[in-house]
N, C-alpha and C positions, 0 to 999 in steps of 0.2 A: 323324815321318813316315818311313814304310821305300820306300826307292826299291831297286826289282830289278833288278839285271842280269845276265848269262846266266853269269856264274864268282865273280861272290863279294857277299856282300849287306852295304851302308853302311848308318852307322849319324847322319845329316847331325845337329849338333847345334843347336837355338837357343837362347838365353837371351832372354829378354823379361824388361823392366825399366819399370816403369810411365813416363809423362811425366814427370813431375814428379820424378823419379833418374836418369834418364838422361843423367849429362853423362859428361865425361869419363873422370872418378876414378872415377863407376861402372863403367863400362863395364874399365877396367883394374884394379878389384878382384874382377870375374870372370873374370880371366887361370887363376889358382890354379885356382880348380875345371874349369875346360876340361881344364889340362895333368891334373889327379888321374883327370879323365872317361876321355882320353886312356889310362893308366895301365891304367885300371880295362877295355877297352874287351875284345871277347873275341877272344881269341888262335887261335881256327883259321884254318886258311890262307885259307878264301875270306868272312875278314871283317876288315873296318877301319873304323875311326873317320873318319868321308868330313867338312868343308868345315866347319868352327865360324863362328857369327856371333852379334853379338850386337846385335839391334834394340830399339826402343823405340816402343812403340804406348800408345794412351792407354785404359787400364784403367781403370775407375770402383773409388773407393776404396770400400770397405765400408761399408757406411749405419751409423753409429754408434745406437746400439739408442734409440730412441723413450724421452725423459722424460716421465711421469707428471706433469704441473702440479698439485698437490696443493692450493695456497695461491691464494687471488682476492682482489686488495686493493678498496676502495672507501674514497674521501676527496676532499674538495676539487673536485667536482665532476666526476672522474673514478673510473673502476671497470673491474675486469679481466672482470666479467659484464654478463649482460642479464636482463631478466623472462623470459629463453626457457630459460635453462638451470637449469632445477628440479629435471630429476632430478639433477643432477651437485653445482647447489649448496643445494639445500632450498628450498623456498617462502620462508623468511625472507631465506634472501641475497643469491636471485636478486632481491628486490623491493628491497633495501638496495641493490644497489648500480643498480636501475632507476632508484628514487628520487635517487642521485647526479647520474646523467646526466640528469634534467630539468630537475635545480637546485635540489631542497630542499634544507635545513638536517640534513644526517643525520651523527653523529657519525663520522669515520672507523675503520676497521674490515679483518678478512679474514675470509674462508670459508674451513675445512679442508672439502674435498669430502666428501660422501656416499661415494665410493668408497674414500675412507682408512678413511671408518668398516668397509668392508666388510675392509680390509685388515689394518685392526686387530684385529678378531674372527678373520680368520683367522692372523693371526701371532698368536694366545697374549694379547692384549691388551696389545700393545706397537704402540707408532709403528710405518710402513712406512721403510726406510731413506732418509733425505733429508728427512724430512716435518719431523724438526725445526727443519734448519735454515731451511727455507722458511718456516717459523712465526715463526723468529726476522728474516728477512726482512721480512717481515709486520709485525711489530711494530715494527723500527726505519721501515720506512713510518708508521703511523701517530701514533709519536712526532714523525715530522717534519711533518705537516699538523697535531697540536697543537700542536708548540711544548712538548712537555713528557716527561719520562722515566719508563719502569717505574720504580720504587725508588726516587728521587729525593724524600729528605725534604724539598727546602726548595720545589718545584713540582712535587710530584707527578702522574704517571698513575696510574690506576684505570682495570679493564675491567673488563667484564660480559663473562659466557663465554657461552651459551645455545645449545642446541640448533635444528635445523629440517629434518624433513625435506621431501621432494618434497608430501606432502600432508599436509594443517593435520592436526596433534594434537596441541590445547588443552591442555597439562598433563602430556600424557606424559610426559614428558622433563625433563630437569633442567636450572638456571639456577645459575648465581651472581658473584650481584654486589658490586663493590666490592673486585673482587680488584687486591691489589696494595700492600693496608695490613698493617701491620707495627708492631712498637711504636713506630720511630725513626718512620715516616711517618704515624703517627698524629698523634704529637708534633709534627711538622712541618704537617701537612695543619690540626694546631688553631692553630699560631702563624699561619696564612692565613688560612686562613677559617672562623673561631672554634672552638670548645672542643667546645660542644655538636653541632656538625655531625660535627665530626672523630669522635667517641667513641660518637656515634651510627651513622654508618654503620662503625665497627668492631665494635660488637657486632654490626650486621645481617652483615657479614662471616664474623665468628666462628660465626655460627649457621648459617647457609645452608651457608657450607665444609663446617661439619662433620657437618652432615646430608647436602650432597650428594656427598660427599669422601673423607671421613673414617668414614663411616658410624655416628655418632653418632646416636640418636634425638632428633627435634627436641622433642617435648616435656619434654624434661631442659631443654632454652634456653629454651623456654616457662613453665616451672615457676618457674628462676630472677627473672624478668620477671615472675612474677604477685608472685611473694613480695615483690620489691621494692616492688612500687606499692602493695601493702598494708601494708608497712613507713613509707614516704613518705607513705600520705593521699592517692593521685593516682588517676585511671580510667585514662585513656589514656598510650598508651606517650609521644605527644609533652609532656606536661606533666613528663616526669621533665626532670632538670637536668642541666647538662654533670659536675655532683659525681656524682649519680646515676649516670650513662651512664659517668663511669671508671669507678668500684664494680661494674656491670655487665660490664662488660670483664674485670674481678676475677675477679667470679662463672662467666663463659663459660669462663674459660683451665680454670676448675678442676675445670669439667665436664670436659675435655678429659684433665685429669687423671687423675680420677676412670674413666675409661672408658681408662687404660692409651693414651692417643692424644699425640702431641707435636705441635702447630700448626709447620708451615716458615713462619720468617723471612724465607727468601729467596722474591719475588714471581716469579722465572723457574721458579721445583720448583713455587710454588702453579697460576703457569699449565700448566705439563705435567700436573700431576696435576687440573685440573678440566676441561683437556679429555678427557682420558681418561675420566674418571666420565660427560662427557657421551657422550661414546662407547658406555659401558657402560647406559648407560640406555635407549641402544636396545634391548638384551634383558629388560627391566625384566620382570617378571611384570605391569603395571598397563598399558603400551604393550603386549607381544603379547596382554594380553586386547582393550585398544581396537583394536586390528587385525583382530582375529578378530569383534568384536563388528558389525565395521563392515565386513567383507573385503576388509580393505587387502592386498593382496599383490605381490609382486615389484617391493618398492622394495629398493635396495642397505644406506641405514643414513640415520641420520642426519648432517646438517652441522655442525660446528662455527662458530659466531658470535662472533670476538671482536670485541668494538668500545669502543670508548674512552666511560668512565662521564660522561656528564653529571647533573645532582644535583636532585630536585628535595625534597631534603630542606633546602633552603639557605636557611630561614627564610620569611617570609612572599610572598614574592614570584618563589616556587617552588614547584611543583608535576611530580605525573604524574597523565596518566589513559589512558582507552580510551573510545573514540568510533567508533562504525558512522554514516557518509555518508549512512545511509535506518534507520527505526526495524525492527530484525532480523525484531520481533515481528510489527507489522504490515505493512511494508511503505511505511508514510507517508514520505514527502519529505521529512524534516526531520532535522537533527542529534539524534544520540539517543547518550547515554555519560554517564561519570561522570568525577571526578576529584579526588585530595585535593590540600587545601595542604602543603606542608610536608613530601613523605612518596616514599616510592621505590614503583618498578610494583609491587610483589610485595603492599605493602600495600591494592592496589585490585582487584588476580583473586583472590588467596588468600582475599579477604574478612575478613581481618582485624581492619579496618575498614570502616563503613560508609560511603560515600564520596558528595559533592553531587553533583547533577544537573549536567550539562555547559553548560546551558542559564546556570545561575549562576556560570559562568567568565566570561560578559561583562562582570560587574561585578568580582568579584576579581583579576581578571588580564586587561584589556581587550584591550592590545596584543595581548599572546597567541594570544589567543580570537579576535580579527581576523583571524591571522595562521593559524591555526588553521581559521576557515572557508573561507578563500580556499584551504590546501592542500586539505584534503575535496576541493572543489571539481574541481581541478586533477585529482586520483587518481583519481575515480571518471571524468572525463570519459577520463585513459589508458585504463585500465583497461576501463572500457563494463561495466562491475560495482561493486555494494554493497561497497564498502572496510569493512575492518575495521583501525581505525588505534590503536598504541601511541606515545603524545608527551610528554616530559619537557619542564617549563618549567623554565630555572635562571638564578633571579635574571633573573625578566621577557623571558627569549629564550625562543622555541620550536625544539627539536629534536624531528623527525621519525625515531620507532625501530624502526617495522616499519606496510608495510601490508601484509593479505591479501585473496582473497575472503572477508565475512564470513560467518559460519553465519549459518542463517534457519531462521523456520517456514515451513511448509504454505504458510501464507496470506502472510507478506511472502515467499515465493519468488516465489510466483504474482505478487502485485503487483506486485515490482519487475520481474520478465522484460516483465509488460503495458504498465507504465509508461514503460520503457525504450525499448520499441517505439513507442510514442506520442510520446515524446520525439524519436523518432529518432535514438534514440542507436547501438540495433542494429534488426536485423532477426527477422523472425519465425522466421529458421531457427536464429541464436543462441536467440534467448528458450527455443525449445523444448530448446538445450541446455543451458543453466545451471538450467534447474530439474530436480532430482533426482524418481526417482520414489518416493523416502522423504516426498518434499516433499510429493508427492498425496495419499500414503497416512496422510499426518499428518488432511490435510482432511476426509480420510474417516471420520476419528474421532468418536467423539459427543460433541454437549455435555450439558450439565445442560437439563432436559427445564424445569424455567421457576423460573427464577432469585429470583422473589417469594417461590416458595414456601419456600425454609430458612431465608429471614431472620432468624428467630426463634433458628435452632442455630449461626448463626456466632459463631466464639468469637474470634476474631482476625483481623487483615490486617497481609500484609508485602508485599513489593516483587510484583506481575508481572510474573516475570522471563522464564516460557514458559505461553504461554497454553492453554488447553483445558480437559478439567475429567478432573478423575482421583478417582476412589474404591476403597480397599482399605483392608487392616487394617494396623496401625503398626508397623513393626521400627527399629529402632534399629542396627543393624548389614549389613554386606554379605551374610555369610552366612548369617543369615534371611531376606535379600528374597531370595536366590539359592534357600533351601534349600524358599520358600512359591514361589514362582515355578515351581520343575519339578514341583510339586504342584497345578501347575495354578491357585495362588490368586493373587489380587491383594493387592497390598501398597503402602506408602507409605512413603517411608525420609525418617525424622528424624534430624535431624544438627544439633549445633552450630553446623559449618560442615565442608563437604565439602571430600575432601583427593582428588588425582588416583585414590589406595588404592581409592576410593571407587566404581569407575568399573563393577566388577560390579554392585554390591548398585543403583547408578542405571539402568544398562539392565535389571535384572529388575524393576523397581518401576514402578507406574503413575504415581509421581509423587515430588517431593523438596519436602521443605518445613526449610529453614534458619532457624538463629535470627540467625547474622552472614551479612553478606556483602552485595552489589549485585548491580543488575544486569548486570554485569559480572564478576561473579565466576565460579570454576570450574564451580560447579553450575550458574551459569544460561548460561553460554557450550554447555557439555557438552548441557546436557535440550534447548535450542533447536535443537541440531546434530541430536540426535535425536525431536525432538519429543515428549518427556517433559514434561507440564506442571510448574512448578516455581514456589514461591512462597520466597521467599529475601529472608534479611534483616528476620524477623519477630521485633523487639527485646525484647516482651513474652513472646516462648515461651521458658519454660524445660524443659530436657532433662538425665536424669539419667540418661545411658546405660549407667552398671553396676546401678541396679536397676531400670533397664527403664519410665519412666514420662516424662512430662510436665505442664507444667502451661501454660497458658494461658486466660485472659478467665477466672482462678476456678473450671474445669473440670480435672481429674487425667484425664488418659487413659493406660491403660498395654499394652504392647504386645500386640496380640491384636486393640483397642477397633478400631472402624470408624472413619475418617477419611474424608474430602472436601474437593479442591483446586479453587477456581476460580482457573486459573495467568491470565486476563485481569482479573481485577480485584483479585485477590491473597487475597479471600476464604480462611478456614481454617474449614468446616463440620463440627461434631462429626456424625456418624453417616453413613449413604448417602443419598447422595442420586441421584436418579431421573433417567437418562440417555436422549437424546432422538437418533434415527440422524440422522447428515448427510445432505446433499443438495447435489447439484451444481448450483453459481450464480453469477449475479455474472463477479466476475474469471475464476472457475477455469471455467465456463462458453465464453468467450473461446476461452480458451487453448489449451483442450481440441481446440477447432476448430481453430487451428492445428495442435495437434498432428499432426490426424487428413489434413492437405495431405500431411504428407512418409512416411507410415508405409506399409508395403504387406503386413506380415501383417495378416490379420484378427484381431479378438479376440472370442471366444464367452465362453462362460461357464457356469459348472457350476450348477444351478439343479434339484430335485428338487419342487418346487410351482410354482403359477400365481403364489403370493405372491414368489417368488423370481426367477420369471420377469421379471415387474413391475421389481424393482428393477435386475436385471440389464440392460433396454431402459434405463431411468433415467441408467441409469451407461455408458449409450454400448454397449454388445454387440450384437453383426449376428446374433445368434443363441445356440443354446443347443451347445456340445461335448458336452456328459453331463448325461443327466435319468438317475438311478440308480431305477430301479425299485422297489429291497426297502424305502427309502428312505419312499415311501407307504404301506407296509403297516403302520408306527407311527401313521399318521393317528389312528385312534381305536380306542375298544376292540372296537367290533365286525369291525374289518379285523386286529387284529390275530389275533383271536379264529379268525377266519377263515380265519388261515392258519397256523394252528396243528392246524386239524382237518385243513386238507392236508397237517401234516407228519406227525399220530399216523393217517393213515388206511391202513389193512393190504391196500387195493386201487382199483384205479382207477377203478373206478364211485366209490368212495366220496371219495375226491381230486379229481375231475371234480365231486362234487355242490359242493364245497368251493370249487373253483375260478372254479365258476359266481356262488358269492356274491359275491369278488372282484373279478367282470370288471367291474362297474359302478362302483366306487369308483374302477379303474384307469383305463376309459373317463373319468369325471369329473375326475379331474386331469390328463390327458392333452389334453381339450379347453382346459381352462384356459389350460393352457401355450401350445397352438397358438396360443387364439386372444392371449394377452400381446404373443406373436410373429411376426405375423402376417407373414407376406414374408420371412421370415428362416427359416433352418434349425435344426430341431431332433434333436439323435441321442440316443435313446435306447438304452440300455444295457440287454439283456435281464437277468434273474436273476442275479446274480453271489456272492452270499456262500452258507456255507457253511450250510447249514437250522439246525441246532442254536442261530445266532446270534437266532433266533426266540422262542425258549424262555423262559422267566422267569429270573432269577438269582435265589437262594436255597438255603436247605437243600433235598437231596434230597424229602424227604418234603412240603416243602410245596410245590414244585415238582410234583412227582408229583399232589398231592390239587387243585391247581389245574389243571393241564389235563385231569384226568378231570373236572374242575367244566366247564371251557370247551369239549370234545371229546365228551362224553359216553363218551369210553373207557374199559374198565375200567381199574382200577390197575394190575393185573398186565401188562397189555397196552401200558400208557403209559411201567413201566421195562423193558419187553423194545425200546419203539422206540427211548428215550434211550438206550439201548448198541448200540442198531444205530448212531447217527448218530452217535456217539461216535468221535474220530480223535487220534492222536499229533500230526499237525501238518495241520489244518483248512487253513490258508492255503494249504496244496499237495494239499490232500485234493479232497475231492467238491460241486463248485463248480463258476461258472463254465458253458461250452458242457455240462460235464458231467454238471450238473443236467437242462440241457432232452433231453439226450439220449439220458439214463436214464428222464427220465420227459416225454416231450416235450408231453403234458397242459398243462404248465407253461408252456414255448416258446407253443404253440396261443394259449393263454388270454391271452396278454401282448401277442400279434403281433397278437388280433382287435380286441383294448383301445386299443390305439394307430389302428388302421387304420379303425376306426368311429368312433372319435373323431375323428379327420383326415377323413371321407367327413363327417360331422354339420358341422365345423368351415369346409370347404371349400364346404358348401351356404348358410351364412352370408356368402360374399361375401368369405371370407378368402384370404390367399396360404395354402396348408400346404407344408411342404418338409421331410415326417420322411426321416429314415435310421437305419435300423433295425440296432445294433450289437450281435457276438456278441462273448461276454468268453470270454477263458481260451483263445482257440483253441490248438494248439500244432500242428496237424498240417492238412495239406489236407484229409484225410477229416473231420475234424469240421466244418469250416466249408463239406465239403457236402452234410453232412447237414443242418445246421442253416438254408441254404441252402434247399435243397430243402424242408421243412418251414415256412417261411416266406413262398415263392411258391406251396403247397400253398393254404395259410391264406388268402393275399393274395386269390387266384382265389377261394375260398368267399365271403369279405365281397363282394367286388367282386359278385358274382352277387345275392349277399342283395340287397344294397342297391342296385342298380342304377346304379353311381356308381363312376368309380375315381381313385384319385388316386398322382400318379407319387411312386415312394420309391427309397431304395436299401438297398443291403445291403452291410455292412462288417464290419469286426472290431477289434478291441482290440489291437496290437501290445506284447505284457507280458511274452512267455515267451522268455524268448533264441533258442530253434529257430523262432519264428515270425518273430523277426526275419532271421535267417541264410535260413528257406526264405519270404521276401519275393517272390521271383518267381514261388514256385508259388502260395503264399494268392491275389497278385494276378488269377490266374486266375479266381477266384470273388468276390473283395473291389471294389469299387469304392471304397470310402478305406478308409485306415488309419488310427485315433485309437492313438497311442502313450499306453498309460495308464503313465507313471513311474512313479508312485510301487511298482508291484508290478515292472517289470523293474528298476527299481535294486536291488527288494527279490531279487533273481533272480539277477542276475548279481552282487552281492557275496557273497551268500549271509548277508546277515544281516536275522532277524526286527525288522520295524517297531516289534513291541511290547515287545520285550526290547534291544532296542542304545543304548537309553539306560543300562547295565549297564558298557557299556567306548567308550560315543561320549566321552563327557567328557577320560576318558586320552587318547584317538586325537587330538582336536583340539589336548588341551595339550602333547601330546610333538610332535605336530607331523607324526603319521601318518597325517592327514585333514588338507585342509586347510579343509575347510568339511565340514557334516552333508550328505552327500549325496542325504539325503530332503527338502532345504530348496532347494539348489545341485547344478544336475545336476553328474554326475561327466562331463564332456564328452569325457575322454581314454579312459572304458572302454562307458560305457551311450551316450553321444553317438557312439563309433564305431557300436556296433549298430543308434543310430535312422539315421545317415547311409548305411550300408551297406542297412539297409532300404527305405530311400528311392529309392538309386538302383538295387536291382533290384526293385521293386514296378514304379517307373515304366520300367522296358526292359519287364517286360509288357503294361503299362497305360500308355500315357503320360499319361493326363486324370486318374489317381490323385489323389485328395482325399486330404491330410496334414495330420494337427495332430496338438497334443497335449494329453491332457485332467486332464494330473495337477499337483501341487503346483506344478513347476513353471514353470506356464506364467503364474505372477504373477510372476516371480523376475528383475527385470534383466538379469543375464549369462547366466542361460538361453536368456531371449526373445532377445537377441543371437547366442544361439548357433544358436537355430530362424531367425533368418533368414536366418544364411548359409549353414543348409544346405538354403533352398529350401524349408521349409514351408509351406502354407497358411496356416494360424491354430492361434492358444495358446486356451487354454479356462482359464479359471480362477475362483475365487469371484464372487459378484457385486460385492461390495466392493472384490476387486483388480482390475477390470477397466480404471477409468482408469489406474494402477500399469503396465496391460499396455499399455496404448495408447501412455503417453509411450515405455515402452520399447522397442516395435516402434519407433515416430516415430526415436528418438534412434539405434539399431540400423539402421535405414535411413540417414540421415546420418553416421553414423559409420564405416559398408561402402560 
């Protein structure tokens, strides 16, 4: 502080010394620097060094920098988590260590977080600093609630490593168990608890390691293991012998050999190095396809799980299985899973093995199984959801090893949410949000049109592992379903038994059909999640997937042949069989209603026929968003015929005479539609595509000799008009408002079609409520011309027919300038239908029908993160609808808003349209209950 005075300026000193230093000896080891200050102080005549003191006030010490908690124990009926913290410790750990604190039997354990994983990808694939020794932490924890030591040959620990993130992915990720064996603990682990257990779970060690680890291909250990049992006389891997099983141990080290690899002896490098690989398998090429497949996005990584091994390979009175609380499929009330004796988890998902019905654990394993319904019981009532349980018996105790939500179909989603609500277990605002709208969309699927009829072509039956009915032609591999799939075909993917690898070629395939495995295996966990019908575990098919054939019931089919799955009764039908549409009923009926309490957009629906219309009322729609006009002109030959001589005619009488044929065809579907929708709105869409889309496809010449057949045109005349309409890029060409404006003939004809069909329809005693939408506008002046030529038109009927009926007039929001000039269009527009799918096409600037060329890259490098003609792009095309929205409505405030393109079935779309204030989505008629849960759930979730 500088104090002034009128002849010379001091210079007052203080030292401050926090509390906690401030005694004496401090206070007199700042003598030195006063007198130095002193010294140092500045030497003109009207300045000095004025009054030293040295106080002590209380200083807040510096916050020492915030540690990172990397490591969460669970054991002993305590845990350092809850069921709450998923995204930090993965769905697996947070439910491990929930399951502590209610008091199950769950093996003690820790969680490396999700966030180490993210820490670990960004440092180079190495630990974040600290992480290891918190892991070793971790482990000396769970030595001491066993009672027992990593590496320790004469009582051994054993752990399981496993992956989990925040949301269930069944196989992604990578497991291994049994870490911890060695030759000395082998040696030891068989002088305890015998030869054959000991040599058994170290081959499973060897293998797993070195697949998931070591990056050995697992069918090199597979190979070894077949050879043997063929050597032996034996089927099954449990009939080999503890002589056997050393030998095998033999044979694994030498694969390991063989592939330049060295197995660590020491069990503290094998656990660093398998968490790490669990680590790494969060960038798996097989997880970011299920991610992408399913649009998982902005989770940090996956969890690391270690947990201390319990064995249910330990002879007759051990086991593991997996067991869902309500049956996945259908939804029934009852214990539903499998479970082998004798055998570790890997051998009952991997499919491996074939594994018993759960139901026949009460006689093998009674206590167990007792012990066993009573948890179910306990979980699903925490939980107020469909448990999905993993449980090792060892040696006649039950240990509880992971529960989750379980996947489900369609129909047990719908069940169990109704059931639940009946029960009282939740309420109808939960129910409506635990069921997905993939669930609805499952129900909407078809079945086989009557089940009697192929009786005769079934060639086989294996497990019903996901029900529905699936028909396409047989591929054998991922990248034939994938490569018939963007070829628009259907397909069927056969498999030995499906591997996580697998996870493409099963979302492109109508269906999967196994020859190993339960229902509980990969494939049927995986098709259920997705609602892919899946018949698995069909013992008699044999598949011979390098030269591409199968055999079954005596029949050879080879890739190409037609196949047909009935996935509810496990049915395997050679050829097609004949599919029958769903209908809303029953449970989903119910529900539905529910749904429709909490939702506040509307949902329309895109519908081009009376037949369309029909289904669309069916399926719940308050109306129609988009009747497409050009859409009726394929009706039949003579409309098509029709409008072909509008398009070859060289003047407007002769266009008009053309026009006139069509007005009755147009009038006649138009009534249709009113009257489907009686009370409800419908907006029709004038003229929108480009004329040339009319024409035949073919050789020029027979092109040309057919509409001089249908036109009566000359030849010469018919290719002077194909090179008039001829354009570089049609989608940005002469379309759209720009047709009727060119030739407003066209507009006329369309506007009377509709308005006398609504005056005829209206005289019937019906509600009518068209709104009459202009496409392509991009400027005010067109939408007032077109405008003006429609209230023209309106006035002429109205007078005709002595009758009017109220409409409106709107436009299509498509062109990024009409979004931007929103407040002038509203001048003239009374709503705005956002057609997506042409302004995404707009503002990315990439064609609809060519970006499947380089969408594939974009998705897998990770520079899309979804196909933005499937998932609006919300951060570029979602500004433009929300910018248009709010100056449309500063002109207009009573502005009618929706949207009528692709994505108005699309979940996070519909979420996205209602927080920006939308009216209503419009989408197919089949995804309109799809729209409804997801407005419902988009309302309780804002």
């Amino acid at each position: 502080r500088e104090r002034r005075r009128p002849r010379s300026r001091s210079f007052p000193l203080e030292f401050t010394l926090p509390m906690a230093t401030a005694n004496a000896s401090a206070v007199m080891a700042a003598r030195p620097a006063v007198d130095a200050l002193r010294r140092k102080a500045p030497r003109a005549s009207n300045a000095r060094v004025g009054a030293v003191r040295v106080v002590a006030r209380a200083i807040a010490a510096p916050e020492a920098p915030a540690v990172t908690k990397r490591v969460f124990t669970f054991g002993d009926g305590q845990a350092d988590g809850d069921a709450s913290m998923k995204t930090l410790l993965g769905g697996k750990g947070a439910n491990l260590a929930e399951m502590n604190r209610i008091g199950l039997s769950v093996p003690a354990g820790f969680t490396v977080t999700t966030e180490t994983c993210a820490a670990f990808h960004e440092n180079g694939g190495e630990l974040p600093a600290g992480c290891w020794d918190e892991m070793l932490e971790g482990l000396a924890f769970v030595e001491k609630c066993m009672g027992k030591k990593l590496g320790d040959a004469s009582d051994p620990l054993l752990l399981s490593v496993r992956s989990g993130a925040a949301v269930s992915m069944p196989g992604m990720m990578d497991t291994v168990l049994n870490l911890g064996l060695n030759d000395d603990v082998a040696e030891g682990l068989a002088a305890k608890a015998g030869e054959k257990f000991a040599f058994d779970s170290y081959r499973r060690f060897l293998d797993m390691y070195g697949d998931v680890v070591m990056g050995i291909e697992h069918h090199l250990f597979e190979h070894q293991i077949d050879s043997l049992k063929k050597e032996v006389g034996v089927a099954q891997d449990n009939e080999l012998t503890a002589e056997h099983l050393r030998e095998l141990v033999k044979r694994y080290k030498k694969v390991y050999e063989a592939e330049g690899k060295m197995f660590p002896q020491e069990p503290l490098e094998q656990m660093r190095l398998a968490a790490n690989a669990v680590f790494d398998s969060w960038n798996s090429d097989r997880a970011k396809k299920y991610m992408a497949i399913n649009q998982i996005t902005g989770l940090k990584g996956t969890a690391v799980n270690i947990q201390a091994m319990v064995f249910g390979n330990m002879g007759e009175t051990s086991g593991t299985g997996v067991c869902f609380t309500r049956n996945p499929s259908t939804g029934e009330n009852l214990l539903y899973g499998e479970y082998l004796v004798n055998a570790q988890g890997e051998d009952v998902v991997a499919g491996i093995r074939t594994p018993e019905d759960i139901l026949t654990m009460k006689t093998a394993l009674p206590q167990a199984y007792e012990d066993l319904v009573r948890n179910t019981q306990l979980l699903e009532k925490h939980y107020k959801d469909m448990q999905d349980i993993e449980f090792t018996v060892q040696e006649g105790k039950l240990y509880m090893l992971q529960t989750r939500s379980g996947k489900r179909t369609g129909a047990g989603a719908v069940k169990i949410a109704v059931d639940l609500v009946e029960d009282g277990m939740i309420d109808r605002q939960r129910a409506v949000q635990i069921v997905e709208p993939t669930h609805v969309d499952q129900l909407l699927h078809p079945q086989f049109k009557d089940e009697s009829a192929y009786a005769a072509d079934v060639i086989g039956v294996g497990l019903p592992a996901s029900p529905g009915a699936a028909v396409g032609q047989v591929v054998f591999d991922t990248e034939t379903a994938e490569e018939l799939n963007s070829q628009g075909k259907k397909c069927i993917l056969v498999r030995v038994e499906t591997s996580p690898e697998d996870v493409g070629g099963m979302n492109a395939a109508e269906g999967i059909l196994t020859a190993r495995g339960g229902m509980t295996s990969h494939a049927a966990v995986v098709a259920r999640g997705w609602g892919k019908t899946c018949v698995s575990g069909c013992s008699e098919l044999v598949v011979d997937e390098e030269n591409r054939w199968l055999s079954l019931g005596g029949v050879k089919l080879h890739e190409g042949d037609w196949l047909s799955l009935n996935g509810t009764t496990g049915e395997v039908i050679r050829g097609q069989v004949e599919l029958a549409p769903p209908a809303i009923s029953g449970d989903l009926d119910k529900f539905m209603t529910w749904v429709d309490e909490f939702r506040r957009l509307k949902v329309l629906a895109n519908a081009d026929t009376p037949e369309d219309a029909k289904t669309a009322r069916d399926n719940g729609a308050e109306g129609i968003g988009l009747v497409r006009t050009e859409h009726m002109f394929f009706g039949t030959g003579e409309r098509i015929m029709a409008v072909r001589r509008m398009i070859m005619a060289a003047d407007t009488a002769t266009r008009e005479a053309a026009l006139t044929d069509l007005l009755p065809y147009q009038r006649e579907d138009f009534e249709g539609i009113f009257r489907a929708m009686d009370g409800c709105p419908v907006t029709i869409r004038l003229l929108d595509p480009p004329l040339h889309e009319f024409l035949p496809d073919g050789d020029l010449d027979e092109i040309v000799a057919m509409l001089s057949a249908d036109t009566g045109a000359d030849e010469h005349e018919v290719v002077e008009r194909i090179e008039k309409l001829a354009e570089i890029n049609p989608m940005l060409g002469f379309r759209g408002c720009r047709l009727a404006i060119t030739y407003p003939e066209i507009g006329r004809m369309q506007v009377r079609a509709i308005l006398e069909a609504a005056v005829a329809v209206q005289a019937e005693g019906k509600v009518v409520i068209p709104d009459i939408m202009v496409p392509l506008v991009g400027t005010l002046e067109e939408l007032r011309d077109q405008t003006a030529m429609i209230r023209e038109t309106a006035k002429a009927v109205f007078e005709e027919k002595g009758a009017e009926v109220a409409y409106r007039i709107g436009t299509m929001i498509e062109i990024p300038r009409a979004a931007l000039m929103s407040d002038q269009i509203a001048t003239e527009a009374e709503f705005f239908s956002f057609g997506t799918n042409d302004l995404t096409q707009m503002t990315f600037g990439y064609s609809r029908d060519d970006v499947s060329k380089f969408l594939p890259t974009y998705l897998e490098r990770g520079i899309l993160k979804h196909d933005p003609f499937q998932v609006l792009d919300q951060a570029g095309v979602g500004q433009l609808i929300e910018t248009s929205v709010q100056r449309g409505r500063a002109t207009r405030p009573e502005l009618k808003v929706g949207i009528c393109g692709e994505h108005g079935g699309d979940p996070s779309s519909v979420d996205f349209f209602h927080r920006k204030d939308l009216d209503y989505v419009s989408c197919s008629p089949f995804r309109v209950p799809i729209a409804r849960l997801a407005a419902a759930q988009a309302a309780l979730n804002n």
